[in-house]
Every structure is written in structure tokens, then in C-alpha cells.
C-alpha positions in Angstrom: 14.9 -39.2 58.9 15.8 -42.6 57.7 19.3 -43.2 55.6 17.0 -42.9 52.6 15.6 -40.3 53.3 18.9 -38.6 54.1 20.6 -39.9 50.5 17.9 -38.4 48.9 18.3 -35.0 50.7 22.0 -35.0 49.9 21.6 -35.7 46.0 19.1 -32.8 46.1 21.8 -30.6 47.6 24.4 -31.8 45.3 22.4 -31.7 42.0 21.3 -28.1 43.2 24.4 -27.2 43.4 26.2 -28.5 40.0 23.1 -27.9 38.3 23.5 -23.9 39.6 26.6 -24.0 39.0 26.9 -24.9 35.9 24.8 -22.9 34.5 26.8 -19.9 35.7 29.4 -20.6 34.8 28.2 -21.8 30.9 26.0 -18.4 31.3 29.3 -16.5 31.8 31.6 -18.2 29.4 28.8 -17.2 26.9 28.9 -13.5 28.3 32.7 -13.5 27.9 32.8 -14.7 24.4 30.1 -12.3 22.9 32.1 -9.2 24.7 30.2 -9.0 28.5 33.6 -9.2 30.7 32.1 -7.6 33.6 28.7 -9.7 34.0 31.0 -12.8 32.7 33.5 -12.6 35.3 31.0 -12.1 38.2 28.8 -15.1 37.0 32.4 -17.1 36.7 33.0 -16.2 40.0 29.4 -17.1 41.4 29.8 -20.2 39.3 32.9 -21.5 41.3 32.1 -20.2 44.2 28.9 -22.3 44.1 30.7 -25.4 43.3 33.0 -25.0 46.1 30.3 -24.7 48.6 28.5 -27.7 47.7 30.2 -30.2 49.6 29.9 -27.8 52.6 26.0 -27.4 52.3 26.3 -31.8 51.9 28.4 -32.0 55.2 26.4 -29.6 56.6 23.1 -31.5 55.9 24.4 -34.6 57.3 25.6 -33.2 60.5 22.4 -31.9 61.5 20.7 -35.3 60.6 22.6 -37.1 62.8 22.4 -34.6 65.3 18.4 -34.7 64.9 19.0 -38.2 65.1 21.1 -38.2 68.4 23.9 -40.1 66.7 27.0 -38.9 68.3 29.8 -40.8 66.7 28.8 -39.9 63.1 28.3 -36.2 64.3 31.4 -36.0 65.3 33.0 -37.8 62.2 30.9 -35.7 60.0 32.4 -32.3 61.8 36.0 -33.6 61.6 34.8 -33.7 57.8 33.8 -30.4 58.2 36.7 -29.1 60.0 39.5 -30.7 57.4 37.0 -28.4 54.9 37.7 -25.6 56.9 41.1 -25.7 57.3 41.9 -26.5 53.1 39.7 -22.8 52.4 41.9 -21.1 55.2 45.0 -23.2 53.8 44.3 -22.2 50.1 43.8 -18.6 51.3 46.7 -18.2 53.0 49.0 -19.9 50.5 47.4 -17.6 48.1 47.8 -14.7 49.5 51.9 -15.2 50.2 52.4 -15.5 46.4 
């Protein structure tokens, strides 16, 4: 896959994902206001959850590219990526769950 090729792969992902997002979380704002609270809250939910993974899905992406592509110094800069990811969800959990 070629560097365009990849960029174009990654704004799919990334588009996907706001575009998805967004409309869950309009979608549940909507439900909230005319009364829904149950459905509203789990599309809310859905909605942010989706946002958050995005960049995930994106790193993800990339790292197997460039392992397709057998280009070891940017796999390894992409999973330190992935890894400082990993530790700000376990970091935000934690915090979380000592208040």
C-alpha cells in the first residue's frame, strides 16, 4: 500500500468514526430532550465511546501497514503510539475510579 493509499484509508477510518459518532450522539441528545432517557443515555454512551476509539482503529490501521510493508522503525513508533493510548484509558480509569 503506498502512503496514499494509506492517507486515504485513515481519513476513511476517521470520517467513519466522527461521522458515527456524531450522529449518536445528535440522535441521543434529540431522545433526551423529547423524554427517551434510557435509549438517550445508551446512544450518548455509544456516541463517546465511538469517538474515543477512533484514534485507536487509525493507529491500529497504520501499524499493520507498515507491518505489511516490513517497515520496522515506523511499526514500532506507531505501537509506542499505541501503547501511550493504552496507558491514558488505564490512567483515566483508574483516576476515575479513586474519586
Amino acid at each position: 500500500m503506498s502512503t496514499s493509499r494509506l492517507e486515504h484509508v485513515i481519513s476513511i477510518v476517521l470520517r467513519t468514526g466522527v461521522v458515527s459518532s456524531s450522529v449518536c450522539l445528535g440522535a441521543g441528545l434529540g431522545l433526551s430532550l423529547i423524554g427517551a432517557a434510557s435509549l438517550a443515555e445508551v446512544l450518548l454512551n455509544v456516541g463517546v465511546i465511538v469517538l474515543l476509539v477512533t484514534p485507536v482503529v487509525r493507529v491500529l490501521v497504520s501499524i499493520t501497514e507498515y507491518v505489511s510493508e516490513r517497515d520496522w522503525a515506523f511499526v514500532m513508533l506507531t505501537a509506542v503510539v499505541l501503547a501511550e493510548l493504552a496507558a491514558s484509558a488505564v490512567a483515566a480509569l483508574m483516576f476515575n475510579r479513586r474519586l
